[in-house]
C-alpha positions in Angstrom: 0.0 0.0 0.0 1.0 3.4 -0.6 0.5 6.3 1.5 -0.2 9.3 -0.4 1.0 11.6 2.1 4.3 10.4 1.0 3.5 11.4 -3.0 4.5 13.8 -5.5 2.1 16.8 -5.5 1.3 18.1 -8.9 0.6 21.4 -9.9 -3.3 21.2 -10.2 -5.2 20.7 -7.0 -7.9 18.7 -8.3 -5.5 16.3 -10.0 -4.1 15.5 -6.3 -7.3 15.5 -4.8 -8.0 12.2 -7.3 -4.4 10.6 -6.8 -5.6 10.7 -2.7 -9.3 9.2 -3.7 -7.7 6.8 -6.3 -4.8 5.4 -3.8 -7.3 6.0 -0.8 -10.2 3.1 -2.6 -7.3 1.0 -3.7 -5.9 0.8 -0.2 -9.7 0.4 1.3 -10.1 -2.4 -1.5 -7.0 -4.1 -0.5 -7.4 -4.2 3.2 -11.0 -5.8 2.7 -9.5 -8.4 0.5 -6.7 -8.9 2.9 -9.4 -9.3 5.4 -11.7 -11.3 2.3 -8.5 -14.0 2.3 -8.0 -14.0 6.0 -11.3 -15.3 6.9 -11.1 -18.1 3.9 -7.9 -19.5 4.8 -8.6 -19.8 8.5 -11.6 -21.8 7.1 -14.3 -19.5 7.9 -16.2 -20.3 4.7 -15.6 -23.8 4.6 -19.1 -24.9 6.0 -20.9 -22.9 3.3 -18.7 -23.7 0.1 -19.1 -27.3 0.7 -22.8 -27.0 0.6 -22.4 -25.1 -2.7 -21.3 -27.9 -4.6 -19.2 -25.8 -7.2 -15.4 -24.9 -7.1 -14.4 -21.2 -5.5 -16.0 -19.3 -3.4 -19.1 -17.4 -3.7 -19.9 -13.9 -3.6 -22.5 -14.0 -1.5 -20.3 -14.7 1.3 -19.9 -11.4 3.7 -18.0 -8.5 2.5 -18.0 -10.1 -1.4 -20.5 -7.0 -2.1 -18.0 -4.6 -0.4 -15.4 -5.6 -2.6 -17.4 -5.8 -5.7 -18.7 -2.5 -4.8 -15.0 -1.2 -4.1 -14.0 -2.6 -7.3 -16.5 -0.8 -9.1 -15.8 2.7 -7.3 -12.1 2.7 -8.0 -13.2 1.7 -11.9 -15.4 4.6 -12.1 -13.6 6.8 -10.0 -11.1 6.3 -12.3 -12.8 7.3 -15.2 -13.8 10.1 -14.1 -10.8 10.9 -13.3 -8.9 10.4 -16.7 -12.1 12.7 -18.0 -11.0 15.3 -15.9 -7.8 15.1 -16.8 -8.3 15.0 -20.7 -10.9 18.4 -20.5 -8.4 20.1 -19.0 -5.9 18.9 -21.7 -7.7 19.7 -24.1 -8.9 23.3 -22.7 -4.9 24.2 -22.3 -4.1 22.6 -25.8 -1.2 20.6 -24.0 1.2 18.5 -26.6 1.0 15.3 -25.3 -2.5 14.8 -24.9 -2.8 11.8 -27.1 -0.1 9.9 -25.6 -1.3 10.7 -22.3 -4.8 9.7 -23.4 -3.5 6.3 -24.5 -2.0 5.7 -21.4 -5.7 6.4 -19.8 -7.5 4.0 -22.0 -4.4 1.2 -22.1 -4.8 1.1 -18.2 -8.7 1.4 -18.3 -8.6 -2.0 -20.5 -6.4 -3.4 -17.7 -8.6 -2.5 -14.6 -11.6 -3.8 -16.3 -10.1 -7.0 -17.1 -8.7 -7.4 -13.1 -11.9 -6.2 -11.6 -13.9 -8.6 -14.1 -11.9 -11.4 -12.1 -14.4 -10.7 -9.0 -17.0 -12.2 -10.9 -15.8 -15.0 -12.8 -13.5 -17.0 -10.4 -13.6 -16.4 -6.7 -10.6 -18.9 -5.8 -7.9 -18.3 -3.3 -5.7 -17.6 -6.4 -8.1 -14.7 -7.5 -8.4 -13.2 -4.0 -4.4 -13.2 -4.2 -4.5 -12.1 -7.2 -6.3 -8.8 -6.8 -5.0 -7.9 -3.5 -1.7 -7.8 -5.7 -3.5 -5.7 -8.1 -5.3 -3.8 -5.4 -2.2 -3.7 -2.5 0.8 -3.2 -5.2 0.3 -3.0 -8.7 -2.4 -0.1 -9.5 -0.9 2.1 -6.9 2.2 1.5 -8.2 1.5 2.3 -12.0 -0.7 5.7 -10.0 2.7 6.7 -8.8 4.7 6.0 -11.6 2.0 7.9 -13.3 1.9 11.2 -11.4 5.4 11.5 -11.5 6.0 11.1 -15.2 2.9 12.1 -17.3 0.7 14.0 -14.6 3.7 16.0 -13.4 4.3 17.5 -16.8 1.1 17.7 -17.9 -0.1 19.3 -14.6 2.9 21.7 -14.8 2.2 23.1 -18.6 -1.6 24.0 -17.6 -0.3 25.7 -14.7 2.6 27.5 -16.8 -0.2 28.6 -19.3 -2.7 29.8 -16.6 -4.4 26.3 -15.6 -6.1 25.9 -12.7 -8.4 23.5 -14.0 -11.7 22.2 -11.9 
């Protein structure tokens, strides 16, 4: 997990007040699956998977709506996000918009295939799985993001009179 207290602030303050939302869900979505994963290894769903007669667990075991609901906020929030982001490219004519906006809709794809997960296989390996995704790896890419792309982008509108949102 990454604390964003210890981030890179950008230029823009609505840009940082999504970085803390977007690294504040994925934190909230890890620590329930950690939570999720606990409870299943110390065999606290065994009783009711047995009587389910399929492999995996199901989602209708507790918290399963949390975390589908948590994987849905960070998707959208996300989204939302990235919209933000390209108005206000777009508004300050700022070069690298389109590479930025592939970027956007490269990791969009790869959220949406991880959060899809949820649904289709709720094994141990899947729980694992996304609390990698969740724990590591999408606030990982986040930070990496800010302090490559949303850095410069972030510090152009503000050169050319951005404040943006």
């Amino acid at each position: 997990m990454i604390d964003f207290e210890c981030t890179p602030q950008v230029d823009l303050v609505f840009m940082n007040r999504e970085h803390r939302k977007a690294f504040d869900d994925a934190n909230a979505l890890a620590g329930l699956l950690d939570t999720f994963l606990e409870r299943l290894l110390d065999g606290a769903f065994e009783s009711e998977a047995e009587q389910e007669d399929e492999p995996g667990i199901k989602t209708s075991q507790p918290d399963s709506a949390k975390i589908e609901q948590l994987l849905q906020v960070l998707l959208l929030d996300t989204v939302t996000h990235f919209e933000l982001e390209q108005q206000c490219m777009e508004q300050y004519g700022f070069p690298a918009r389109g590479e930025h906006n592939k970027e956007h809709q490269r990791v969009l794809k790869w959220m949406a295939k991880q959060h899809g997960l949820w649904s289709c296989d709720c094994t141990v390996e899947t729980i694992t799985h996304l609390r990698t995704y969740a724990g590591d790896q999408f606030p990982n890419w986040l930070l990496n993001h800010i302090v490559t792309m949303d850095t410069v982008m972030a510090s152009y509108v503000h050169r050319h009179g951005g404040t943006c949102l």
